[in-house]
NUTORPA-786203 format. One record per residue (C-alpha): x, y, z; residue number from 1. Coordinates in nm, 2 decimals, decimal comma, always signed. Each point is the difference from the previous one (the first is absolute). Layout:
! residues N
<site X="X" Y="Y" Z="Z" pos="NUM"/>
...
! end
This chain:
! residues 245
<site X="+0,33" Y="+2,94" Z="-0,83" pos="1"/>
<site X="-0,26" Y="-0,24" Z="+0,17" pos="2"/>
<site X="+0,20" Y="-0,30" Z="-0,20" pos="3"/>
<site X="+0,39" Y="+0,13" Z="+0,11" pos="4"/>
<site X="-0,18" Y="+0,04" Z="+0,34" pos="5"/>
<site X="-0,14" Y="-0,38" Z="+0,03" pos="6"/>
<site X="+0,36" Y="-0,13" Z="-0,12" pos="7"/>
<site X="+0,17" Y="+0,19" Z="+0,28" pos="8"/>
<site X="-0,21" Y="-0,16" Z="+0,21" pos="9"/>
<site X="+0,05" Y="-0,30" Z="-0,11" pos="10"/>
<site X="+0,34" Y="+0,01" Z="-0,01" pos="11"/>
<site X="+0,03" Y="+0,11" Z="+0,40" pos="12"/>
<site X="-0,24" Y="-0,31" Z="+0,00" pos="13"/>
<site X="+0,24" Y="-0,23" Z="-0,15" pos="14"/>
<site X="+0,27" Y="+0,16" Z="+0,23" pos="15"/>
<site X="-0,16" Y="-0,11" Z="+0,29" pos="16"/>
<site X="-0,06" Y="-0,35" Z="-0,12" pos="17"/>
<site X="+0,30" Y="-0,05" Z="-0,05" pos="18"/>
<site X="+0,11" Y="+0,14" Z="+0,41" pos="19"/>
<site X="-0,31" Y="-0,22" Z="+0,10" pos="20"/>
<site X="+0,12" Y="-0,30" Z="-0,18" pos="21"/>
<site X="+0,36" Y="+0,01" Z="+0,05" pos="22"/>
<site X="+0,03" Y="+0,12" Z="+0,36" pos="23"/>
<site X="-0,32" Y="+0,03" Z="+0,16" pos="24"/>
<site X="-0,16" Y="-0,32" Z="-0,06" pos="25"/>
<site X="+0,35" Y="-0,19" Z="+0,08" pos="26"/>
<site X="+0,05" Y="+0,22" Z="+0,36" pos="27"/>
<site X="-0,34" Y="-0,08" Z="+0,07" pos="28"/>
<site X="+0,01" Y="-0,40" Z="-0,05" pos="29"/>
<site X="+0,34" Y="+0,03" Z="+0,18" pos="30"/>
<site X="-0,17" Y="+0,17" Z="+0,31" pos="31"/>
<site X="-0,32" Y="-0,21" Z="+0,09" pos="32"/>
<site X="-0,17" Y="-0,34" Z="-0,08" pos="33"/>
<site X="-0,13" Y="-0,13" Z="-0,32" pos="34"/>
<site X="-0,36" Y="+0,10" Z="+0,08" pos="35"/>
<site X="+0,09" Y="+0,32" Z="+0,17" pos="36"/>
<site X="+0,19" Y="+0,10" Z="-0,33" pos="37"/>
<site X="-0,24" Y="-0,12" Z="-0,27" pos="38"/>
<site X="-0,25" Y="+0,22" Z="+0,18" pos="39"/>
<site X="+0,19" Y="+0,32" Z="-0,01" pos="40"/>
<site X="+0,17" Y="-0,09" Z="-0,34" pos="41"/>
<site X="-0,37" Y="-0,07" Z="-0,17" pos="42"/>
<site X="-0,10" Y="+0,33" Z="+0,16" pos="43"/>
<site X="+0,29" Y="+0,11" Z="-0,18" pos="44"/>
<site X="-0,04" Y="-0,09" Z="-0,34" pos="45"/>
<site X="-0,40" Y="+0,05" Z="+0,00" pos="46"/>
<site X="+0,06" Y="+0,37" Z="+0,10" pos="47"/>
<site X="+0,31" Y="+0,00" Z="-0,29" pos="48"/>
<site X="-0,30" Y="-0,12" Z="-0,25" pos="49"/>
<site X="-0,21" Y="+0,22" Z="+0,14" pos="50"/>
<site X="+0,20" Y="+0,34" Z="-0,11" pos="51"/>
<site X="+0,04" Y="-0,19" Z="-0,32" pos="52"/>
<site X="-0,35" Y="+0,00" Z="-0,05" pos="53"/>
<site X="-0,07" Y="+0,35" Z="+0,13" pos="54"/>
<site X="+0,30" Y="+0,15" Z="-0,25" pos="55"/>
<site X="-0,22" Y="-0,19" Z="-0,35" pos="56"/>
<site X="-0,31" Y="+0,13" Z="+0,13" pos="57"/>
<site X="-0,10" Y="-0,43" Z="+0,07" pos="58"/>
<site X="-0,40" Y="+0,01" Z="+0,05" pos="59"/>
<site X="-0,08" Y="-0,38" Z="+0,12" pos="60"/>
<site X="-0,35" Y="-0,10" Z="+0,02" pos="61"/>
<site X="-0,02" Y="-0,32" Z="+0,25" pos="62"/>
<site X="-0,28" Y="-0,26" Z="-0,07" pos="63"/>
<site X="-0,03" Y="-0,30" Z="+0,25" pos="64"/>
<site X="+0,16" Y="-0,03" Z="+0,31" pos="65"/>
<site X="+0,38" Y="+0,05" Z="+0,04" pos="66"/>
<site X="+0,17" Y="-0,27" Z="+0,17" pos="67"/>
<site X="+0,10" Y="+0,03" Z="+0,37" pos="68"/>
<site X="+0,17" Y="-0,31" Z="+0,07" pos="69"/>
<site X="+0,31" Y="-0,17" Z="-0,20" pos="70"/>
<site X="-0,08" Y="-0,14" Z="-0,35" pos="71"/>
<site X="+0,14" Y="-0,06" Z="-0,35" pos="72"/>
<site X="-0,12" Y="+0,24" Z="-0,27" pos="73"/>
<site X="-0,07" Y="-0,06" Z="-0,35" pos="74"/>
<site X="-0,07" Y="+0,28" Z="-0,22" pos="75"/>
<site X="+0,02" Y="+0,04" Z="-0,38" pos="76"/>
<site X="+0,29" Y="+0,25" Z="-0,07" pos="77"/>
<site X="-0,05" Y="+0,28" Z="-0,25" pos="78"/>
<site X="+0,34" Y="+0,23" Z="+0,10" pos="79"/>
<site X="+0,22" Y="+0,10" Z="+0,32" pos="80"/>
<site X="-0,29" Y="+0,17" Z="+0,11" pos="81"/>
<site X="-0,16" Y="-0,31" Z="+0,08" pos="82"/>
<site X="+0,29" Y="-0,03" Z="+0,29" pos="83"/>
<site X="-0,07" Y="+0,37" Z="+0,09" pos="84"/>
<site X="-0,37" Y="-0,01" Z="+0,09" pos="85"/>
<site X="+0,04" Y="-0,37" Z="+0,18" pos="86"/>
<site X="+0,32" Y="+0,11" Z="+0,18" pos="87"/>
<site X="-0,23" Y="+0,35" Z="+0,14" pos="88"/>
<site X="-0,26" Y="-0,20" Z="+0,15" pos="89"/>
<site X="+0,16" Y="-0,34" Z="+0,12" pos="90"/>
<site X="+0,33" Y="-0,10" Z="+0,18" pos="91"/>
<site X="+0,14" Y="-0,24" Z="-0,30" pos="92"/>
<site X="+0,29" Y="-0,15" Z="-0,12" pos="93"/>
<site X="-0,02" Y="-0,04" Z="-0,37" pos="94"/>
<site X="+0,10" Y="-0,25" Z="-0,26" pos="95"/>
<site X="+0,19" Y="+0,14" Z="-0,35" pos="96"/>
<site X="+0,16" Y="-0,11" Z="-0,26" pos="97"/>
<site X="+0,41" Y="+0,01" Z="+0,10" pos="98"/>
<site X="+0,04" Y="+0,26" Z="-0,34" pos="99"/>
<site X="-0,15" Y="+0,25" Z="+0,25" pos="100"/>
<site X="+0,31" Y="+0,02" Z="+0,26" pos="101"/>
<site X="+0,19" Y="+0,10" Z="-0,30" pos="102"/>
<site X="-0,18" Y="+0,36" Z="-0,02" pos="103"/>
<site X="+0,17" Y="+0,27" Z="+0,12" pos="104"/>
<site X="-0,09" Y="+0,10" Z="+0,28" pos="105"/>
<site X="-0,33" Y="-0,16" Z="+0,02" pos="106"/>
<site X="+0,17" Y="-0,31" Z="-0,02" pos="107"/>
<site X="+0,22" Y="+0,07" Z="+0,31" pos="108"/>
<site X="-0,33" Y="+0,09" Z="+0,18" pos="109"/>
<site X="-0,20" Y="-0,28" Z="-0,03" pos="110"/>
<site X="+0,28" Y="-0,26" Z="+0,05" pos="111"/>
<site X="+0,07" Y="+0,16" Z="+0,35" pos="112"/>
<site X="-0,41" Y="+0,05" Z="+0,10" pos="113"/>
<site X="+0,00" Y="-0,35" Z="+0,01" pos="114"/>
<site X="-0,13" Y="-0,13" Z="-0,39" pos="115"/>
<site X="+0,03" Y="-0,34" Z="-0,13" pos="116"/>
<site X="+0,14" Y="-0,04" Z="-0,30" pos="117"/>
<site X="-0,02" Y="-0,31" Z="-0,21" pos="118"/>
<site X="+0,21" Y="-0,11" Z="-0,30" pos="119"/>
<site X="-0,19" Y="-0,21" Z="-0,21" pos="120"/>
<site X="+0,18" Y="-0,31" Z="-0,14" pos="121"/>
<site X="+0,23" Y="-0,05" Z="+0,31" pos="122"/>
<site X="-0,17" Y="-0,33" Z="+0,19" pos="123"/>
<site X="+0,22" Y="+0,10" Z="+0,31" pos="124"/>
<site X="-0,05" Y="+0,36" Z="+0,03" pos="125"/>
<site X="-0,39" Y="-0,07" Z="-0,06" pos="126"/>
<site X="+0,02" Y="-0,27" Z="+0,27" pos="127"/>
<site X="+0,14" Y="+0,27" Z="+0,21" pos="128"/>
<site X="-0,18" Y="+0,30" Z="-0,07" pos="129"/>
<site X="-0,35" Y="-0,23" Z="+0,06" pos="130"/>
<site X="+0,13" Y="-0,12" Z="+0,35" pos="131"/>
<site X="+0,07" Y="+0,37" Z="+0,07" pos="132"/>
<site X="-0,33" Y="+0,05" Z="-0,08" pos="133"/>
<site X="-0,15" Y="-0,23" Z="+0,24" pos="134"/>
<site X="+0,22" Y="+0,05" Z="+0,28" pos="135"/>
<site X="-0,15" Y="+0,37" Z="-0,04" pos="136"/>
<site X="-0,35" Y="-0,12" Z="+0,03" pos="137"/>
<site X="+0,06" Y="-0,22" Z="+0,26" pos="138"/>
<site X="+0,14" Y="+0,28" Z="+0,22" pos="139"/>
<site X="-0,34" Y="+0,22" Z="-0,08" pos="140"/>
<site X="+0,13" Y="+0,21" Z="-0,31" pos="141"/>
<site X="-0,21" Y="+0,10" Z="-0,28" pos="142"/>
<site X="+0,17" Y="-0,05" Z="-0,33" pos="143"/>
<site X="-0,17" Y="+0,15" Z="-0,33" pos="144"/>
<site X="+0,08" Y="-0,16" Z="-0,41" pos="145"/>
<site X="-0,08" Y="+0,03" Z="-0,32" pos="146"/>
<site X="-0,05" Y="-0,34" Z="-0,12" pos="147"/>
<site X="-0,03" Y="+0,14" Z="-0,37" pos="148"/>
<site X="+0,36" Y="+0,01" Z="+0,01" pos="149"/>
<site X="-0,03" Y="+0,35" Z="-0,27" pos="150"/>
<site X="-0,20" Y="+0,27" Z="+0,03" pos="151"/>
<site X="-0,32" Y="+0,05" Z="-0,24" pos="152"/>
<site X="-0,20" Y="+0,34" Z="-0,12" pos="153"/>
<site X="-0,27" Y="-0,11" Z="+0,26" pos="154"/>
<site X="-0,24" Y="-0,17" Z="-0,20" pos="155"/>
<site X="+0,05" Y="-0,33" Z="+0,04" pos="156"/>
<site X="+0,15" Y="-0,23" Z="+0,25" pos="157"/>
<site X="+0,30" Y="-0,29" Z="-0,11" pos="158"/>
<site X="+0,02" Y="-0,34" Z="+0,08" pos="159"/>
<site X="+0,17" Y="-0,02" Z="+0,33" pos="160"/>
<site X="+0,31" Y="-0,14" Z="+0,10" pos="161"/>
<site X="-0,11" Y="-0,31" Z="+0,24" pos="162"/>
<site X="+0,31" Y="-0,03" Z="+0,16" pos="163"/>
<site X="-0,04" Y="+0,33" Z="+0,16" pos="164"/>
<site X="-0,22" Y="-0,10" Z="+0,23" pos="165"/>
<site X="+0,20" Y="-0,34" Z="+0,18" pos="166"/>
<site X="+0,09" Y="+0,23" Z="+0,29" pos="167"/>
<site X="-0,35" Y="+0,09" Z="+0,08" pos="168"/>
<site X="-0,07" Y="-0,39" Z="-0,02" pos="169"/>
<site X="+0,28" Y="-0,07" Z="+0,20" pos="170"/>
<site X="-0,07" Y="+0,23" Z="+0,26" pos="171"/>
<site X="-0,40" Y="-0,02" Z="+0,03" pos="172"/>
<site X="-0,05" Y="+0,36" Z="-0,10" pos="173"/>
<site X="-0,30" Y="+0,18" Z="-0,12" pos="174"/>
<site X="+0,02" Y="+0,15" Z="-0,36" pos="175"/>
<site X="-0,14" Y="+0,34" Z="-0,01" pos="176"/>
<site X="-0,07" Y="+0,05" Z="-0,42" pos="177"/>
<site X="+0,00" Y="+0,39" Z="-0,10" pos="178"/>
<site X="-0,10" Y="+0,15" Z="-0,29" pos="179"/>
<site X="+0,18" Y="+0,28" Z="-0,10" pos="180"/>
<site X="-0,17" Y="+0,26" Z="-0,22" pos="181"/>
<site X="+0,13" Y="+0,33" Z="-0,18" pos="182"/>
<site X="-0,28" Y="+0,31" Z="-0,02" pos="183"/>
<site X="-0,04" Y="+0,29" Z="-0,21" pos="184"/>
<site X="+0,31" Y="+0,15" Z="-0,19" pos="185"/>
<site X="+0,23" Y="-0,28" Z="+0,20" pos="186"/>
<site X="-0,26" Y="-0,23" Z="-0,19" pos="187"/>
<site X="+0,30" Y="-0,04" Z="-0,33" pos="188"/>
<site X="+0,27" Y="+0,20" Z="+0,17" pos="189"/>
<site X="+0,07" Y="-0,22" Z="+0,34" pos="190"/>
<site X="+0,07" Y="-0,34" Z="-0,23" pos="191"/>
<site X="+0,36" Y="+0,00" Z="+0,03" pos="192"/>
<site X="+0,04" Y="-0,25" Z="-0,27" pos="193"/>
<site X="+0,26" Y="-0,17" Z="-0,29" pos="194"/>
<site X="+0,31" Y="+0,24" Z="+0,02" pos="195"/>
<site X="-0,13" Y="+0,26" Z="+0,19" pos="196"/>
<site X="+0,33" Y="+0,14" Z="+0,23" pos="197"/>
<site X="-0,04" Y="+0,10" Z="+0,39" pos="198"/>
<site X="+0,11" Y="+0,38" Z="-0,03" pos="199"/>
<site X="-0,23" Y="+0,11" Z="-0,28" pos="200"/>
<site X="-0,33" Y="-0,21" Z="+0,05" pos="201"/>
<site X="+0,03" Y="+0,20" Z="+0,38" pos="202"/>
<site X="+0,00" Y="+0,39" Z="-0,18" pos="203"/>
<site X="-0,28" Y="-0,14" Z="-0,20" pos="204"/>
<site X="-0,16" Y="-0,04" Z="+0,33" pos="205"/>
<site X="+0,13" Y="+0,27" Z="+0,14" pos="206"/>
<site X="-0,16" Y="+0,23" Z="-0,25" pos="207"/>
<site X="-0,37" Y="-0,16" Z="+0,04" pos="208"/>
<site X="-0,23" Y="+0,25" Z="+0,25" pos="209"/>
<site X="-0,05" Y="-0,34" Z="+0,20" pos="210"/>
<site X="+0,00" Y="-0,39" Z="-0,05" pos="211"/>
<site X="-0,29" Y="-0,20" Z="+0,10" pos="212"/>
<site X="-0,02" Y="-0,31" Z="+0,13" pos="213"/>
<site X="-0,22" Y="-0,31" Z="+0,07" pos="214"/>
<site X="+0,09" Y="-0,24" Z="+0,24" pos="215"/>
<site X="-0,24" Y="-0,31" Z="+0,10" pos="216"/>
<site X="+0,05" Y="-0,23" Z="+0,32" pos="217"/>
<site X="-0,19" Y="-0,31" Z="-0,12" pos="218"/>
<site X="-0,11" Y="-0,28" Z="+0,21" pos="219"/>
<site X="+0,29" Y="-0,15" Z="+0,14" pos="220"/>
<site X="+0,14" Y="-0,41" Z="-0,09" pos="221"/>
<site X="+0,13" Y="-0,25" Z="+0,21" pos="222"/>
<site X="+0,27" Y="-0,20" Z="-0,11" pos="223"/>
<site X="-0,11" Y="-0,34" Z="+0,20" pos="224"/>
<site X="-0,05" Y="-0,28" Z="-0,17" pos="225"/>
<site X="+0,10" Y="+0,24" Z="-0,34" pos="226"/>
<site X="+0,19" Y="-0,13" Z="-0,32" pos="227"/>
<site X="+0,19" Y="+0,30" Z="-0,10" pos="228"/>
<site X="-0,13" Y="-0,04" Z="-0,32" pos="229"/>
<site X="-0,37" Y="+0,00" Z="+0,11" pos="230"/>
<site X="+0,10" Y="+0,28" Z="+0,25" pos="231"/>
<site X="+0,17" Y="+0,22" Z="-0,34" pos="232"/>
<site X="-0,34" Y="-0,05" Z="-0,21" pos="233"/>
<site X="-0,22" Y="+0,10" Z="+0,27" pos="234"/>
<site X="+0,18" Y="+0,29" Z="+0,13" pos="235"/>
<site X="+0,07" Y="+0,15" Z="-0,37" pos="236"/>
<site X="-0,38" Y="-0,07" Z="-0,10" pos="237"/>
<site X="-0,09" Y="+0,18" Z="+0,29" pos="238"/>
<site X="+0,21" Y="+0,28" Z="-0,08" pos="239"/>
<site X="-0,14" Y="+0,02" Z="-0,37" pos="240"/>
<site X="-0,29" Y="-0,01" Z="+0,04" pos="241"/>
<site X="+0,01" Y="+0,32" Z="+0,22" pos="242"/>
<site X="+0,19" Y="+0,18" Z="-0,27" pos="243"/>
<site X="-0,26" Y="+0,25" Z="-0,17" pos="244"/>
<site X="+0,22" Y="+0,16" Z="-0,31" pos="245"/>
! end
């Protein structure tokens, strides 16, 4: 009963998402400024992330200090909860893989809340997507990847893609590395990993008494006088060597 109640929250959840994202958010942007509407449309989407994480019982403990002013986050990625607990506590606009807008549902979601998607092995759309990037934080936005490029069970952090980070270079942002960590029962049961499908891997968090989470600010990076190669090394050592599995 707990379980068929958690899905038919979830499901009014997903309801709403898709009102938010499909009217809302566009009415809004029509009505008022850029800054004006990225305000109310972040408050938006945190409180959307928000309910997400009340429905799965999402217990985050915060280390280090949250950011308060625009930066570019780098976090190792473990599963779509990852984008959950950063999406609760910061105003972001994320960067995924373009397979993602092809979810139902989900997909439609977070094409229309604003997430970047990149298609690997297109030199134009890349060239694109990375201006896109900077022109976000130029203008102040905070933009959160996973420069693994896959998601891991949590015990190790990949190489990272370099080229991920140009548009913090370009733009003079600071990188704000997180480590992302997984707690308890969620410890093996979070990893959404190999061919793991959406729909299922969410009852199987569904039916957990609660999910805990680790999150860790750590000290943030500027990108001056930064190869993005150097920047990649330093930001995922940092990460790793925070990771306590």
């Amino acid at each position: 009963m707990r379980l068929l109640y958690k899905l038919s929250l979830i499901k009014l959840l997903f309801i709403y998402g898709l009102f938010l994202t499909a009217i809302i958010i566009p009415t809004v942007s029509i009505l008022n400024k850029f800054y004006d509407t990225r305000t109310q449309c972040d408050r938006l989407k945190q409180q959307w992330f928000d309910w997400l994480a009340r429905i799965i019982k999402l217990q985050i403990t915060i280390e280090g200090e949250v950011p308060t002013t625009s930066c570019f986050i780098i976090s190792n990625h473990i599963s779509w909860l990852d984008i959950v607990i950063i999406g609760k506590l910061l105003p972001t606009y994320f960067v995924a893989k373009s397979d993602i807008v092809h979810w139902p549902v989900v997909g439609f979601i977070a094409k229309h809340a604003g997430t970047i998607f990149i298609r690997r092995g297109e030199k134009k759309h890349i060239m694109e997507t990375s201006d896109k990037m900077a022109w976000l934080l130029q203008n102040n936005c905070t933009i959160a990847a996973f420069p693994e490029g896959t998601t891991t069970i949590g015990n190790n952090v990949l190489n990272f893609h370099a080229s991920l980070f140009q548009p913090a270079l370009a733009s003079n942002a600071i990188i704000q590395p997180v480590a992302l960590q997984y707690e308890g029962a969620a410890k093996d049961s979070a990893p959404f990993i190999n061919d793991d499908i959406f729909l299922p891997h969410l009852i199987n968090m569904l039916r957990l008494e609660k999910i805990e989470a680790r999150i860790t600010f750590l000290p943030p990076l500027a990108s001056t006088d930064q190869s993005r190669h150097s920047i990649s090394k330093t930001s995922r050592q940092a990460i790793l060597d925070q990771i306590t599995y």
